[in-house]
N, C-alpha and C positions, 0 to 999 in steps of 0.2 A: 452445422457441426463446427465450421474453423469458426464462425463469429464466436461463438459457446465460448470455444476454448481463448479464445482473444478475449473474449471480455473478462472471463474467468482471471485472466493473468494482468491484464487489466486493474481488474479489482484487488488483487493482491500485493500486489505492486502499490498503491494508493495505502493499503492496507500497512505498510513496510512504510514507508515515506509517514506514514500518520505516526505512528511506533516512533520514530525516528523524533520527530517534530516534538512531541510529548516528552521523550527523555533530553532532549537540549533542554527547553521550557524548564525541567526537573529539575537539571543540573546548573542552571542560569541562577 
């Protein structure tokens, strides 16, 4: 169950950082 939620926020986090990455790139 904690790994679940650890990966879970994990992959969200990666998910945000990637979003992040794309709109600089955009705005470059």
């Amino acid at each position: 169950m904690k790994f679940c939620a650890s990966w879970r926020s994990w992959r969200y986090s990666i998910q945000l950082n990637f979003q992040e990455l794309n709109s600089k790139s955009f705005f470059i």
